[in-house]
N, C-alpha and C positions, 0 to 999 in steps of 0.2 A: 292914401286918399281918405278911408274912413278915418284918420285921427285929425285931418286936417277939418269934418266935415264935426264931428262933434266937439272938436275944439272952437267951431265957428256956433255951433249952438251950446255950449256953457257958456260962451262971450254974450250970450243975447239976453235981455232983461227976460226972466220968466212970461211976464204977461203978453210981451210981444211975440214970444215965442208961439204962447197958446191961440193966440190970436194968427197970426198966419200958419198952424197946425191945422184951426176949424176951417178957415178962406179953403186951403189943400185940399179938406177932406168935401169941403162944401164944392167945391170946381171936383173932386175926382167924382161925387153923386150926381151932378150934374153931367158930364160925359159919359157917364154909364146910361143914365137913363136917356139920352141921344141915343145912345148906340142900339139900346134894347127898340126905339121909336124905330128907327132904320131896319134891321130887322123885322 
């Protein structure tokens, strides 16, 4: 599974990569701070 998973991210143009790495971490800072609001 991880060889299939970073064989699928060296196939991906660098920029697009980083670009939906920021989207990921931007959705994972947004669900935290939900979670912390709920709390």
């Amino acid at each position: 599974m991880d060889l299939y998973i970073s064989s699928r991210i060296l196939s991906v143009p660098d920029k697009v990569l980083k670009r939906k790495c920021k989207k990921a971490i931007e959705t994972a800072s947004m669900i935290r701070k939900s979670e912390m609001l709920v709390m």
